[in-house]
Every structure is written in structure tokens, then in C-alpha cells.
VEXTOR-715181 format. One record per residue: residue in one letter; x, y, z of N, C-alpha, C, CB in turn. Coordinates in steps of 0.2 Angstrom, whole numbers, plus 5000, padded with zeros to 4 digits. Glycine has a CB too. Example, Ala and Ser with C-alpha at 12.3 -4.5 7.8 and 13.67 -1.06 7.14 Angstrom:
BEGIN
a506649725039506249785039506649845039505749785045 s506449895035506849955036506450005039507049975029 
END
This chain:
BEGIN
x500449945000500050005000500450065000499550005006 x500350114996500650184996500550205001500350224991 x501150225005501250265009501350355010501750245011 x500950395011501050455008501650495014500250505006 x501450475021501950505026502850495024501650465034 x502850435021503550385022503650455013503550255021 x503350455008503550465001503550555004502850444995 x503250565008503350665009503950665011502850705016 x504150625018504750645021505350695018505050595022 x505550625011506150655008506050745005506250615001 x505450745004505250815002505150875006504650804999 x505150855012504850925018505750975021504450865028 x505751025016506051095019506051125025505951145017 x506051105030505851155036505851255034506451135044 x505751275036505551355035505351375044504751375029 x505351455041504751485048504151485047504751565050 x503851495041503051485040502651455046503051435032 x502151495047501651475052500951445049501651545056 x500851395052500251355049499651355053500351285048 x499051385052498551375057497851315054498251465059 x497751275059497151245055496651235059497251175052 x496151285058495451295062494951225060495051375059 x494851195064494251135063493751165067494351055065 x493151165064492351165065492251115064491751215061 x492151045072491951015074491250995067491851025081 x491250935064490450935059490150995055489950925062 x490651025054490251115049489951065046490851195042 x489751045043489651025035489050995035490150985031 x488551025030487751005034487351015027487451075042 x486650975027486250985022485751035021486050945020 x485651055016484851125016484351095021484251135006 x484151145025483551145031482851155026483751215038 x482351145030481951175027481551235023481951175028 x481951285024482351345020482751335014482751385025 x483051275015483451265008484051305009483151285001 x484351315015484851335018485151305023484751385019 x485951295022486251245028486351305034487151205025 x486751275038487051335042487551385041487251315048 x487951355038488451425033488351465030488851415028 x487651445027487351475022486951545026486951425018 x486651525031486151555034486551585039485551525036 x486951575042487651645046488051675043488251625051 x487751745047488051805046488851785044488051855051 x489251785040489851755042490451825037489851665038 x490451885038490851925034491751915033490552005036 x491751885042492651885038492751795037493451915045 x492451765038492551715034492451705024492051665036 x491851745024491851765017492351795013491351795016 x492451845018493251885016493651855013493751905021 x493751815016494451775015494351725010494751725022 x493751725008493851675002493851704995493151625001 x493951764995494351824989495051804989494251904992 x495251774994495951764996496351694995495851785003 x495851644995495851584998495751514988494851585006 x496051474990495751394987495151364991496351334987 x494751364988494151324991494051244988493451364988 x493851204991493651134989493151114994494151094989 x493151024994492950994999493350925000492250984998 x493150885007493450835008493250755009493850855011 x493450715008493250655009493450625014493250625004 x493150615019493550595027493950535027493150595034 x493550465023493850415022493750355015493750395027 x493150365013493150355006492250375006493350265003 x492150394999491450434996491050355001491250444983 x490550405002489950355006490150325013489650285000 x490450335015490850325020490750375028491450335017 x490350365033490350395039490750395042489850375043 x491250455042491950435050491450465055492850495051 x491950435062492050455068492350505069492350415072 x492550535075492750585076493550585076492450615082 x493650515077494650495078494650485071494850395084 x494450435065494650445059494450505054494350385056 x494050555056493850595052494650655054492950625053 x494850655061495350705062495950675060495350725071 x496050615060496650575057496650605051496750495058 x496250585047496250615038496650665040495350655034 x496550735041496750795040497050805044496450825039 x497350775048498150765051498650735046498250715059 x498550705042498850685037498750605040499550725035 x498450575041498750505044498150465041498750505053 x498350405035497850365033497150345039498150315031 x496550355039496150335045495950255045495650375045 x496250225038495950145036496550115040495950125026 x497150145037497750115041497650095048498150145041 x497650185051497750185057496750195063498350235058 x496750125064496250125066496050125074496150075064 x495850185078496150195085495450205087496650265086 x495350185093494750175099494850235102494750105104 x494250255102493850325104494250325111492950315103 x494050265116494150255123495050305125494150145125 x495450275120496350315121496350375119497050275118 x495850415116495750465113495450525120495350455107 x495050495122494650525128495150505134493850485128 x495350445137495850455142496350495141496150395144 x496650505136497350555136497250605133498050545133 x496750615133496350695133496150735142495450675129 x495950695145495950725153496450685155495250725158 x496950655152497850645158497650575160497850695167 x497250515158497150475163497950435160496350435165 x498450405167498950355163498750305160499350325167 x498850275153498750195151499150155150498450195146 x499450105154499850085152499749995149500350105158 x500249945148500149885144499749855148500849845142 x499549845152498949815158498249835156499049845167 x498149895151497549925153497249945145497649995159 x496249935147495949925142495449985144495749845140 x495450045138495050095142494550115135495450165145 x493950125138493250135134492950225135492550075139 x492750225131492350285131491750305135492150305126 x491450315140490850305142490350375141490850275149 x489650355141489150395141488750375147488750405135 x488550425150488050415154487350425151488250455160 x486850375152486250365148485750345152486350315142 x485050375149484550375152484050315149484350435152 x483750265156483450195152482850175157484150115153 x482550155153481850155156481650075154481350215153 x481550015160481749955160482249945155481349925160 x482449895149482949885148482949955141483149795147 x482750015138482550035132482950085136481650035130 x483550105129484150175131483650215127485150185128 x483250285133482950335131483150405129482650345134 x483850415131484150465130485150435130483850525136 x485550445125485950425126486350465129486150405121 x486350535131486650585135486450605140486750645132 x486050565144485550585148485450655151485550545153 x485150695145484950745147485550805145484750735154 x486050795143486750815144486750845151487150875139 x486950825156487150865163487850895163487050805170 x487750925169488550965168489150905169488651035176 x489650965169490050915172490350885177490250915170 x489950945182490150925190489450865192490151015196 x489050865191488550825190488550745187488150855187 x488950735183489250695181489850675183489250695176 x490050705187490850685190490650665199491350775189 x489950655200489850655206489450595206489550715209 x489250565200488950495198489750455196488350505191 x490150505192491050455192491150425200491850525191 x491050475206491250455210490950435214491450475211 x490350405214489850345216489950295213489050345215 x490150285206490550205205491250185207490550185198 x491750225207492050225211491950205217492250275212 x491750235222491550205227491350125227491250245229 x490950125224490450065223490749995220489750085219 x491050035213491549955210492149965207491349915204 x492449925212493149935213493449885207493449915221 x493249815209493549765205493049705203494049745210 x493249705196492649615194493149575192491949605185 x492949505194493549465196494449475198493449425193 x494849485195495449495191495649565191495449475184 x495049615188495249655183495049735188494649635174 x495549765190495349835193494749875189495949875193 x494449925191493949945189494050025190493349905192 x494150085186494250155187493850175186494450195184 x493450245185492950295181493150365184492250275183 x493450385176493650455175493150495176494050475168 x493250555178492650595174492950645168492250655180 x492350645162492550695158492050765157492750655151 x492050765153491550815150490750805150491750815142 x490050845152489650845152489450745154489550885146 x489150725150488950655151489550595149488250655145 x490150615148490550605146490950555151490750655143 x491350515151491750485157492150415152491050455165 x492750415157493350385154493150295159494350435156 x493350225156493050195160493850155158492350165159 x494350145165495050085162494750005167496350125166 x495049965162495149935166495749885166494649905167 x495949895171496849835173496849785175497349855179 x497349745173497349675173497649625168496849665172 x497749575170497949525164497649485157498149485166 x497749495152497549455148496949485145497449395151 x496949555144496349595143496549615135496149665149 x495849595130496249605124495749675121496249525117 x495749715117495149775116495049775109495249855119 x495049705106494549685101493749695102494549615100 x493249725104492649735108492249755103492649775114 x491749745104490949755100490749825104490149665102 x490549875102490449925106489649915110490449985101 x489749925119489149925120488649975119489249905125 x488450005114488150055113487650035107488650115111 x487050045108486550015101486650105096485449995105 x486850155098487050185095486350255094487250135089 x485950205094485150245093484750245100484650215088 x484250295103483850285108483050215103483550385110 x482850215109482550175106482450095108482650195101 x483050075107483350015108483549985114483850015104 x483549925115483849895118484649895124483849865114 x484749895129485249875132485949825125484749835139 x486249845125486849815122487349795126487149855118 x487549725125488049715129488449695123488049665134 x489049685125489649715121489649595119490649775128 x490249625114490549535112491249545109489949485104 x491449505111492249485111492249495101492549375116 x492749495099492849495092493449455091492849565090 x493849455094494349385094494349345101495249405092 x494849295101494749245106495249285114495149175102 x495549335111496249365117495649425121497149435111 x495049445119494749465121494049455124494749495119 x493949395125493549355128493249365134493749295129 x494049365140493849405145493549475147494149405148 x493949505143493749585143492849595140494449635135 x492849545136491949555135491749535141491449515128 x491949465144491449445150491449495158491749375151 x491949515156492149595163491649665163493049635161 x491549685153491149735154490449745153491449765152 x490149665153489549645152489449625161489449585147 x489949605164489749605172489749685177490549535175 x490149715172490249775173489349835172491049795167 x489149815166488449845165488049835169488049845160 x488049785170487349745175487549795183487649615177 x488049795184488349805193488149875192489449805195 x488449915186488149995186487350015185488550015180 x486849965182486249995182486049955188485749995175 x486449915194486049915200486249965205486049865203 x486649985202487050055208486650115206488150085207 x486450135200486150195198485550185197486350225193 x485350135200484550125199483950185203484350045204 x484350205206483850255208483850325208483750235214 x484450325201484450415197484050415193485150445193 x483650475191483150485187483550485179482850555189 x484050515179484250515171484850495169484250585168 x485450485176486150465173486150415177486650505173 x485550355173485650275178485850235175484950245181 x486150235168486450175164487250215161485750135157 x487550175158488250185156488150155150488650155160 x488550175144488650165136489150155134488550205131 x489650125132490550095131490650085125490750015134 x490850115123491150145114491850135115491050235112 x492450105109492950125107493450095111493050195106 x493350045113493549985119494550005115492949855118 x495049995117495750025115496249985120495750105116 x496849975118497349975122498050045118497649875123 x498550045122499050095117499150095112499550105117 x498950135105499250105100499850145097498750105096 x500250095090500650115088500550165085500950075087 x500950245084500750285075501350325077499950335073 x501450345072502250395070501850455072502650395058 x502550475075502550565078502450625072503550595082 x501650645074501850705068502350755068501250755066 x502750775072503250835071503950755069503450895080 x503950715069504250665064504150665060504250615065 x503750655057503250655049503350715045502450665051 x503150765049503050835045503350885046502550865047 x503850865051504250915053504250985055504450905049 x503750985057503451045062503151035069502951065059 x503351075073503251075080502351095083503751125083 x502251075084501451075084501151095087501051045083 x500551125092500251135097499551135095500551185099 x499151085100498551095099498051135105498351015098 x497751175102497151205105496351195107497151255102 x496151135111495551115111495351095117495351075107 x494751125119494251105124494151055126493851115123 x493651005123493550935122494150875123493150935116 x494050845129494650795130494850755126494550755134 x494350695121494550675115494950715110493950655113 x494850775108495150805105495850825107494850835103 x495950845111496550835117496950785115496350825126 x496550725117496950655117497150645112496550595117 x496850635108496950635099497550685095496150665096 x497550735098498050775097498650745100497850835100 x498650735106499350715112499550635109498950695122 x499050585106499150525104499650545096498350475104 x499750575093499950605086500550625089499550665083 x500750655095501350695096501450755098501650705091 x500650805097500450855098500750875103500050855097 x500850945103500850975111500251015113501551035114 x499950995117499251025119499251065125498750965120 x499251135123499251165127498551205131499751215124 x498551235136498051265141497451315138498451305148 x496851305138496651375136495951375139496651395127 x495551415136494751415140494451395136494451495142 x493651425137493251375136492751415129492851365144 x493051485126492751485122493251515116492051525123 x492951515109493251535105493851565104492951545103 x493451625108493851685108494551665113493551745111 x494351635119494851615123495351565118494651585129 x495151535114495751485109496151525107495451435103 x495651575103496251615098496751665102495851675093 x496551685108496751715113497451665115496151705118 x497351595118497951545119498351555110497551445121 x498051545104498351555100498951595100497951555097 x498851675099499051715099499751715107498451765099 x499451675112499851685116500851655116499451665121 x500351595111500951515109501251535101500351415109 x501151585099501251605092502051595090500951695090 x502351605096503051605095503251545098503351655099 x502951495099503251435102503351365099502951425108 x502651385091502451325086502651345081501851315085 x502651295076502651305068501951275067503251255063 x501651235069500751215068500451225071500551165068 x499751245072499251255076498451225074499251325078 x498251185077497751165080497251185081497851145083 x496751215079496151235086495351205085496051335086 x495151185089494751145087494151195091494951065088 x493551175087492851225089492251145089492651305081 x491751155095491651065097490751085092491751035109 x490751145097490051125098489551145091489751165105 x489851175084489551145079489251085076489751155075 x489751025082489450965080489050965085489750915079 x488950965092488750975096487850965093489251025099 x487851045093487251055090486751035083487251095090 x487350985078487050965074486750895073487250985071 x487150885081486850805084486150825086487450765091 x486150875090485550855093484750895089485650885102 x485150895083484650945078484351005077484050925078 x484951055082484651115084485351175079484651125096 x484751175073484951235068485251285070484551265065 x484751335074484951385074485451415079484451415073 x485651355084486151355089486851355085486151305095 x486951295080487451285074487751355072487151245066 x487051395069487251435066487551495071486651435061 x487351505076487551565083488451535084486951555092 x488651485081489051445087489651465078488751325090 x489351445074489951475066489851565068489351445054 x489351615069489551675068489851665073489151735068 x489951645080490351655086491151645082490051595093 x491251615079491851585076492051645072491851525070 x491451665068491551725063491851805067490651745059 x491651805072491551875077492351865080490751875085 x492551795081493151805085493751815082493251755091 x493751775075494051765069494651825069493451765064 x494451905069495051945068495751935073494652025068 x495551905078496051885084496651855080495751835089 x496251785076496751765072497151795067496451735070 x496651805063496751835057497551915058495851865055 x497251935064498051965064498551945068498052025067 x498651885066499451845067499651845061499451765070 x499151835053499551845051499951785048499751885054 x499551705048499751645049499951635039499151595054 x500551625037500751625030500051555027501751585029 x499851505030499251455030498851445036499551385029 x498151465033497551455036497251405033497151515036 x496951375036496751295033495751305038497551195038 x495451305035494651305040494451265035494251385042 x494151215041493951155037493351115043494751095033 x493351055044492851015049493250955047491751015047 x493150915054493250825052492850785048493250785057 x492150815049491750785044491050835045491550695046 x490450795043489750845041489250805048489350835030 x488950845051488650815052487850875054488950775056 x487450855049486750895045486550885054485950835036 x485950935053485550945060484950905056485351035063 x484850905051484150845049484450805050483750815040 x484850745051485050665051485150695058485750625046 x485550735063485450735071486150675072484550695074 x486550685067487250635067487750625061486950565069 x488250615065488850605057488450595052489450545057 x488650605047488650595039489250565035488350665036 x489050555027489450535024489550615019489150465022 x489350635018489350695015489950735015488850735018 x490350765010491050785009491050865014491150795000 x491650895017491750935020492050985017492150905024 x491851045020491951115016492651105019491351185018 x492951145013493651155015494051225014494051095012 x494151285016494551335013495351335014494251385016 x495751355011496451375012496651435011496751335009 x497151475015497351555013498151545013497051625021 x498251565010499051565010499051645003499551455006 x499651645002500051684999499951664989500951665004 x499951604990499951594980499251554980500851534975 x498751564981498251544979497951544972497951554982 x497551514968497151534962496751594963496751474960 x496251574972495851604971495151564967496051654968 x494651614965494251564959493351624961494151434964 x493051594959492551614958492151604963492351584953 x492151584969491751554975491551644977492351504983 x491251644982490851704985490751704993490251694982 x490951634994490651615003491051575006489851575004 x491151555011491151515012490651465018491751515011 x490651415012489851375012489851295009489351415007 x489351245009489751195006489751184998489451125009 x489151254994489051234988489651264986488351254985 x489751344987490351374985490951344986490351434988 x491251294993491551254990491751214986491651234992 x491051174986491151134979491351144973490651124977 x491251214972491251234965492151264963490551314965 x492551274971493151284971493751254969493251294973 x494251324967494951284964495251224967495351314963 x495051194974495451144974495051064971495651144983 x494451074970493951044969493950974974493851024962 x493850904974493350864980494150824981492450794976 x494450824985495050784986494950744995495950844985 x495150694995495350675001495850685006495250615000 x495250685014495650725018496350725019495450715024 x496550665021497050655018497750685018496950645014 x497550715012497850775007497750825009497650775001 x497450845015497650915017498550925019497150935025 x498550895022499450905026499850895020499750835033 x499850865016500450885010500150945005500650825004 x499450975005499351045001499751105008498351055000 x499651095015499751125018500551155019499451105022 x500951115018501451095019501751125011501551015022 x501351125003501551154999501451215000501351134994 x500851235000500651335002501151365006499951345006 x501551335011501851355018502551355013501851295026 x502851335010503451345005503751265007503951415007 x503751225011504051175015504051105011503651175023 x503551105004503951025000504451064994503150934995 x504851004993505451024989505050994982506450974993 x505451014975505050954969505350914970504950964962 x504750854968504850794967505150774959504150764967 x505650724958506050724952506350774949505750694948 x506650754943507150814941506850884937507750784936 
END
């Protein structure tokens, strides 16, 4: 299989050039009932600016008709095949809020979820805060320590959000995800997928049962949802790769993780937009890559609420000049994938993608949006391929052959 990381190497010049790549968590969405997405319908004037300035396209997160996750749609455009490297949500979210993982330990993603005899009625139960959720972390804690062998943790993360390890021997994280994925359905228990992980399914099927009799008597965060079952995996350092020093800027622990698992240096910042660009500006002198990631576009296009999408892109739009006067030689604003407020979840649907640098075409766009992408000079290329366009615009590949 063609390797594009191993085939760049020889090519990458280091320089000063400063690279910024804004991700809007799922921008990328279909016409509402208006026949307008959310790009379309926010106010957006310095994003539009910049596409006077800019190459426009779109991206394909892993192949046409294809749904990523949030770990393979960010790998795409870190440059990192996401077919190749196939990574559980669970080591994304632990080394996002710090938790250690070491060769003993098998860590899952958990949701806290609301169930009404065995039927999951709300897979976020309710989204509660996160100190509310961190006070149900520490009632299982308390309550389960250990199933047979296998130590038992519970992190707290974000909103409904929580890190689940468990330590031990012989634990493999081949695993069926215990999540039916949809309200509606049934309780899910997980199933081994090879033979090395036999136990690890028989631990966290004994592990659900223990948790809906401890939380039997909360009204909304009385069951648990286990996604992306992981042990450590192997992948090459992107400042090895790319040869640039990197720094990631995001809220959301998974993304943290995800960042940190690449190589990334994930540095401190707050909790809204402005505060990112804010950390941006502060670290300007300490990177050659930056990272910033904006959550709750997807946020809100999971739970189907338009016109919050759309308040959450002008919120992007309004803080945007912060950036913009650094003055970055590559702006890259783009999403990991689409996900429409009609479907209420990821999609397969291609990703708007803008770029600003110094030698662009330019082109006929007007907006930026997913149709006016479409219609731009980079036209429909896979994610992939952002990091070697980025890395051309920045001055930093050498030519290939004579």
C-alpha cells in the first residue's frame, strides 16, 4: 500500500512559515427546510472575506459514502491514513483528561444514559453538567472497585462523558461496542471479536449489569454506554512526519487525546472561542502548527438544533479577527466531517474546506459554504491530502523528480 507520510518525508524543507488549522467540529450539513444549511444562513463576513483570498474545495474523510467517527475523520486531516490507522475512541478520551494507560489496561469511552426498563431513552441523559456527572463518576468508584481479576476506574470527563480503564491480565480490546447507537433500543452488551478478548467482553458485560444496580435509583444518569474499547496504540510522531512542532488548542478531552496520541503538544486554554484564539496568539511563538478545534457545531448538529449551529459558526465568525491578525502564511478552516441537523448525526457527506495562503488561484466562490466549496479551485480531494497541500502553500515540500 502507498504510503504518503514515508513518500513526503524526503520532500519536507523546514522554514518559519506558520500554519494554522481551524476545525469546526461537523460544519458540513444539508439544506434545512429553507433550503439553507448553516453556513449558508450565518452571518459570516470575515469568513467570506477570506475566500477572495483563499482555494476552496471539499473533503472526503475516508472513502465517498463512508461515515467517520470523530478519531478517523481528524486522522484524515492530520495527514494520517484513517483505514490504516484504526484507533478506539476509549485512548482518545483517556489522554485527553491525563488518565495513565499503560500495557495492563483496556479503556472505553463512556456515556452516561438514560433507560427505562431495559429501552436506552436518551443516550446523553439529558446532557448534565459536568460536575453532576463527575459525582455519579464518583459513586461508581466508590461502589466498583473490582470484577473478578480486573481493577475497575471511572474518570470523569466532559458533560455525560466519562473515561472507563480497566487493569489486569490477559485483557484484549477487540470489543463489540456496548452502545445500540440509537435511543429506542435495547440494552447492548458488548461481544468479544477475537478469542484474546473473551475476558474483557465477560468483565464489561458483568460490569453493566453492577452499574444499572448502583444507579437504579437516578432519574436520568442510571445506565452507562461503552464505545471504542482500546489498548495503546502504535502511530508515527507528527512533528516526525511533518516536521513541524505542533500545538493543539481544544476543549473537548477526546480531541486533546487525539491530538497528544499524534505527538501533539496540547496546550491550556478556556472554554470559548475567543479564549482559543486568545491561547493561540499567546503560543504563536512557540509552534510551527496549530490546531484549534471548535466542538459544539457538532454538538448541535447531533441534537438537531439549527439555529444554535448557526450562533456557534458566527461565534467563530465574530472572534475570527483575533486570528486573522497573526497573520498565519496557512489558514486551513475546514471540519472532520458533516454532520446535517436533519439526520441529528455524522454523515457521509463531503466537508467544506477553505485554504489562505500567499499563492492561491483563488476562483469564483463567494462564501464560504458547502455549495461554494464545491464549486472551488481545489475541487473534491481526500482528507488525507490536506497535510501535503498544507505543507505545499507554507513553502516546506521540495519538487519531486528532476
Amino acid at each position: 500500500m502507498f504510503d504518503r507520510q514515508e513518500f513526503l518525508k524526503d520532500l519536507i524543507s523546514p522554514n518559519n512559515s506558520k500554519i494554522v488549522m481551524l476545525v469546526m467540529d461537523g460544519i458540513g450539513d444539508i439544506p434545512n427546510e429553507d433550503g439553507l444549511t448553516p453556513l449558508q444562513k450565518a452571518n459570516t463576513p470575515n469568513l467570506d472575506a477570506l475566500v477572495k483570498e483563499s482555494d476552496l474545495g471539499q473533503t472526503i474523510p475516508v472513502l465517498p459514502g463512508v461515515t467517520p467517527g470523530s478519531g478517523p475523520g481528524h486522522l484524515g486531516i492530520f495527514g494520517y491514513d484513517p483505514i490504516k490507522y484504526q484507533i478506539g475512541r476509549g485512548i482518545l478520551e483517556a489522554l485527553g483528561i491525563d488518565v495513565e494507560v499503560g500495557e495492563k489496561d483496556v479503556v472505553a469511552r463512556g456515556n452516561f444514559a438514560t433507560i427505562k426498563g431495559d429501552i436506552i431513552v436518551d443516550r446523553r441523559a439529558g446532557r448534565p453538567s459536568s460536575e453532576e456527572s463527575a459525582q455519579i463518576v464518583s459513586l461508581l468508584n466508590d461502589k466498583i472497585k473490582q470484577i473478578e481479576d480486573v481493577k475497575i476506574t471511572f474518570y470523569p470527563g466532559k458533560e455525560h462523558r466519562f473515561v472507563l480503564k480497566l487493569t489486569g491480565d490477559n485483557l484484549g480490546d477487540k470489543l463489540e461496542d456496548a452502545d445500540p447507537q440509537k435511543e429506542g433500543k435495547p440494552i447492548k452488551y458488548t461481544q468479544a471479536l477475537d478469542e484474546s478478548s473473551e475476558k474483557t467482553a465477560r468483565i464489561v458485560n458483568k460490569l453493566l449489569d453492577e452499574i444499572k444496580n448502583v444507579l437504579k435509583d437516578e432519574s436520568k444518569m442510571n445506565f452507562a454506554l461503552f464505545r471504542g474499547f482500546s489498548k495503546y496504540p502504535d502511530i508515527p510522531n507528527f512533528e516526525n512526519v511533518f516536521k513541524l512542532k505542533a500545538a493543539a488548542i481544544a476543549v473537548y478531552p477526546m480531541y486533546r487525546g487525539l491530538a497528544k496520541l499524534v505527538g501533539m503538544n496540547v496546550v491550556k486554554t478556556g472554554q470559548t472561542v475567543e479564549d482559543e484564539f486568545k491561547t493561540l496568539k499567546e503560543k504563536w511563538n512557540d509552534f510551527d502548527f496549530f490546531y484549534v478545534h471548535v466542538k459544539k457545531t457538532d454538538s448541535y448538529g447531533e441534537d438537531g438544533n439549527f439555529d444554535n449551529k448557526v450562533k456557534v459558526i458566527e461565534e467563530v465568525d465574530k472572534a475570527l479577527p483575533l486570528l486573522l491578525e497573526l497573520n498565519p502564511d496557512v489558514l486551513i478552516v475546514t471540519g472532520d466531517h458533516s454532520t446535517p441537523c436533519l439526520m441529528k448525526g455524522h454523515s457521509f457527506h463531503p466537508v467544506p474546506l477553505m485554504i489562505k495562503a500567499k499563492f492561491t488561484r483563488k476562483g469564483l466562490s463567494k462564501a464560504y459554504n458547502e455549495f461554494e466549496c464545491a464549486r472551488g479551485t481545489l475541487g473534491t480531494i481526500y482528507a488525507i491530502d490536506v497535510m501535503p497541500l498544507a505543507l505545499a502553500y507554507s513553502g516546506r515540500l521540495e519538487k519531486y523528480g528532476a
